[in-house]
N, C-alpha and C positions, 0 to 999 in steps of 0.2 A: 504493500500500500504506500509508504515512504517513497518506492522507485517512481510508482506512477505519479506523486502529488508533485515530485520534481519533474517529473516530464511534462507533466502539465501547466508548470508552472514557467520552466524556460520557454515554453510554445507558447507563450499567452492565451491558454486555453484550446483557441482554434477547434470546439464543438467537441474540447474532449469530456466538457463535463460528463454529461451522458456515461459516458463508458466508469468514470468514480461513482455515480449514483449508483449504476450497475450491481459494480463489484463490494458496494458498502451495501446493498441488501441482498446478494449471494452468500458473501460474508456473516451478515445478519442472519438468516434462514439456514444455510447450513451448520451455524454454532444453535440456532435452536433443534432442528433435526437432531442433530447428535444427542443434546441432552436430553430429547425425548425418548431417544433408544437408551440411551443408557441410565434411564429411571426403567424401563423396563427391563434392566438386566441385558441389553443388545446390546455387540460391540458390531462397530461399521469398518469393513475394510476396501478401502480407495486405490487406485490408479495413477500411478506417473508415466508420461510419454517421455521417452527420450529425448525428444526432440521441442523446440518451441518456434514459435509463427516468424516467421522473416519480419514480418511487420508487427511486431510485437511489442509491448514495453521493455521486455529482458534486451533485446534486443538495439532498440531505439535509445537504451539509457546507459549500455553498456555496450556498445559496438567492437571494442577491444576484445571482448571474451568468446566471439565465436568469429569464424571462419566464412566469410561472407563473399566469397567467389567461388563456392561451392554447396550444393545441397545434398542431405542422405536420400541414401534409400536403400536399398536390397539387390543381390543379383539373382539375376532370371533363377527360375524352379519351375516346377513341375502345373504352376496354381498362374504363372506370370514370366510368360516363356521371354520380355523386353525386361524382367527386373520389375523395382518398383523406386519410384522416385518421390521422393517423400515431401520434398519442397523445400524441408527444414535447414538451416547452415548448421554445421559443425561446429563442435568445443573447439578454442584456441585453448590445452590443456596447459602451454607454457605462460600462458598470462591466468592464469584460474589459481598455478600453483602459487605464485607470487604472492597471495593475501588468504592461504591454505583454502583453498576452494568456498571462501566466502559466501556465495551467489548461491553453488548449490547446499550448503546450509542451510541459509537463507529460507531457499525455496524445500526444503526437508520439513523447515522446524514448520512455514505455515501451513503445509500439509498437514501437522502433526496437528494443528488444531483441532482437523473433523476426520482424522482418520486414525481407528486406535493400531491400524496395523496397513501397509502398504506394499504393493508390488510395482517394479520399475519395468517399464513396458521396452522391451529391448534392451536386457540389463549387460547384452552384450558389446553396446556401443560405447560404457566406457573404459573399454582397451583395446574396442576396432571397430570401425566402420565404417560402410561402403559410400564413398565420396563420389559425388558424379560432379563432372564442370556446372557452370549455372548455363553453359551456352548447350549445354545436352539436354534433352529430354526423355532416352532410353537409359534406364540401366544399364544397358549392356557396353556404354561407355565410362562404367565406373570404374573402382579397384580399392582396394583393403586402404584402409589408414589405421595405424602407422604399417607399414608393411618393409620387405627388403625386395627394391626393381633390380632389375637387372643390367648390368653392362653391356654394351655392345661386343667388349670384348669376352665376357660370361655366356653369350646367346652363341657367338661364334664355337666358344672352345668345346661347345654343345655339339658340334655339328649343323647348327642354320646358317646359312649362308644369307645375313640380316641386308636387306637393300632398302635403304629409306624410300626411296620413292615407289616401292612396290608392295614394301608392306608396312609404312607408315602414313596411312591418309586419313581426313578426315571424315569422321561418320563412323556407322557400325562396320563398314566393309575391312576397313584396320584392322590387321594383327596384333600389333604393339600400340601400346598406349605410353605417354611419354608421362616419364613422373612430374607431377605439379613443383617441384622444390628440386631437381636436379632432370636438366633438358639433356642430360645424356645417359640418362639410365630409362629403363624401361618395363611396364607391367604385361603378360601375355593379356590382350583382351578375353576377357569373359567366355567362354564358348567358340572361340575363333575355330572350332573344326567348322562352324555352319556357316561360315561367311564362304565366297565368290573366291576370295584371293587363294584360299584355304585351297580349293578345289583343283587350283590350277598348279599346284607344285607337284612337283615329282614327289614316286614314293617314299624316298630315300629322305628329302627335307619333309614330307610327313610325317616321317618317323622319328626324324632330332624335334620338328616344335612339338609334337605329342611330349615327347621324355621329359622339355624344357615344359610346357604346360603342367604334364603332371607330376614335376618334380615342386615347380613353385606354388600349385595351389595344396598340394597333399603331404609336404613335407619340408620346404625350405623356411616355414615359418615353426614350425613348430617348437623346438628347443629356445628359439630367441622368444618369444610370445612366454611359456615357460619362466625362461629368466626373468622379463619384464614382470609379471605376476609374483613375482615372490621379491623383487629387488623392495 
């Protein structure tokens, strides 16, 4: 409530009252809901999204703290053969740690108001998550955060014979996706057997990017994901 009465108050308003009336009788009604259940002996258990609104107050009042050239989502399965793209930006986790993750306390404890017990909706995304550009709107142009891309010279000593102009383009048709933070390393895209470019190598470079594909999504992360978890 503090975040938004400052956002609203550097904006001079600009129609936001509305949205604080909102949130002061959701606020209101949900701390009465609670203590109705719990004069009846109910306890109420709530819901956190990983993720929060690009246009948000979190968001608007703290722009530092997520990753705003990028949104989550999921890659392709069985239920969402393009992935799913969530809209949301990403934790910046190295400005989060700077003031021991503040923000998501913050937003823990006012949970804690109407919910005597909760669960984090994607509790996988805070130590990976599928990052897609903001200029994408497939999944299938995402890749792990934090993850380990690959070298140019790593994809070769594979056995691919890596030719940028052939297999690094724009759109789904891409092999290689270039890493966001280092333009000479690289992520195998998503399912790259079903793409066009895919089809047209010999069997022989079928068989080095399979190995590199399923070395890096099935096993190169593993032991470092591992350490990171326990550091």
């Amino acid at each position: 409530m503090h975040d938004y009465a400052q956002f609203c108050a550097e904006r001079d308003g600009n129609g936001l009252e509305i949205h604080l009336f909102l949130q002061y009788h959701c606020d209101k009604q949900l701390r009465e809901a609670v203590k109705d259940l719990h004069d009846k002996g109910l306890l109420l258990k709530g819901d956190i999204p990983i993720g929060v609104n690009p246009e948000g107050v979190d968001v608007k009042s703290h722009p530092d703290l997520f990753n705003l050239d990028v949104q989550v989502g999921a890659p392709p399965d069985d239920f969402a053969a393009e992935g799913q793209n969530w809209g949301f930006p990403s934790y910046n986790w190295e400005a989060m740690a700077k003031d021991d993750y503040a923000w998501w306390q913050r937003r823990l404890q006012v949970m804690a108001r109407y919910f005597d017990a909760y669960r984090i909706d994607h509790i996988l995304g805070f130590f990976r998550i599928w990052e897609i550009p903001q200029t994408a709107k497939s999944g299938l142009l995402g890749h792990f955060s934090p993850a380990l891309p690959l070298s140019m010279e790593e994809i070769e000593n594979q056995g691919f014979h890596f030719i940028k102009s052939k297999h690094l383009k724009n759109g789904v048709e891409t092999l290689f996706i270039p890493d966001p933070h280092d333009s000479e390393k690289y992520h195998p895209r998503i399912e790259l057997q079903k793409t066009k470019a895919y089809q047209t190598l010999s069997d022989d470079q079928k068989q080095a990017i399979d190995h590199i594909y399923e070395d890096f999504y099935y096993h190169r992360h593993n032991e470092w994901h591992d350490s990171r978890l326990c550091a």
